[in-house]
N, C-alpha and C positions, 0 to 999 in steps of 0.2 A: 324428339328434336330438342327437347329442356336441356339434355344431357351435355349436347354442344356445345349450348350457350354457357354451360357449368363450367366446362371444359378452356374457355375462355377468360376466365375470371381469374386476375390477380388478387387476392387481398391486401398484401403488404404494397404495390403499387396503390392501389384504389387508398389506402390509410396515407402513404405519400401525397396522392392527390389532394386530400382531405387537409392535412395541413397545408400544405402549399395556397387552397382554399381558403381557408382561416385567417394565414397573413396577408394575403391580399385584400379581404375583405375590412381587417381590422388596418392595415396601414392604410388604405383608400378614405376610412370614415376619423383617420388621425388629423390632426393639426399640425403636424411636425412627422420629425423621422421618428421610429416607435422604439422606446428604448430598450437595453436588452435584455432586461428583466421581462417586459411584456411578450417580446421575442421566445426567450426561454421559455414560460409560462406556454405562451400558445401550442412551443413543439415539445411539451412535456420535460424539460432539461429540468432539472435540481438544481437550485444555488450551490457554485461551490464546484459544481459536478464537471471534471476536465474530460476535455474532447481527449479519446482514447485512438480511435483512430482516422480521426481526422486533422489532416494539416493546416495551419493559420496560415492564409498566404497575406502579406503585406497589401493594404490597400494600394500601399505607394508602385509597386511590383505589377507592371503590365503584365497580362497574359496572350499572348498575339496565337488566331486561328493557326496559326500554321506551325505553331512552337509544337514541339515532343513534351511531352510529361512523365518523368521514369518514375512509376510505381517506388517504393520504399519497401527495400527486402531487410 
């Protein structure tokens, strides 16, 4: 029955959780919003280190439930 259970186990989810963990824990016991050096720090990012493939979306830039989002070919 172990086997099932093994069977069931993400690790790269379960290490997503984990930090997801981390910054909650760490902006809940902050004083302010946590800056992004602490940010980076907690999800392992390098100063310096550019987002390869992920997009900056505009704070200012709503994203609305029902918008399409066309991947980047």
């Amino acid at each position: 029955m172990s086997d099932a259970q093994d069977s069931l186990t993400d690790g790269e989810l379960q290490s997503e959780i984990e930090l997801v963990g981390d910054l909650v824990v760490a902006a809940s016991s902050s004083e302010g919003p946590l800056p992004q050096e602490e940010i980076d720090r907690l999800l392992g990012v390098k100063a310096g280190q550019e987002a390869s493939s992920a997009e900056v979306i505009d704070p200012g830039e709503a994203i609305h439930p029902d918008q399409l989002i066309e991947p980047d070919e």
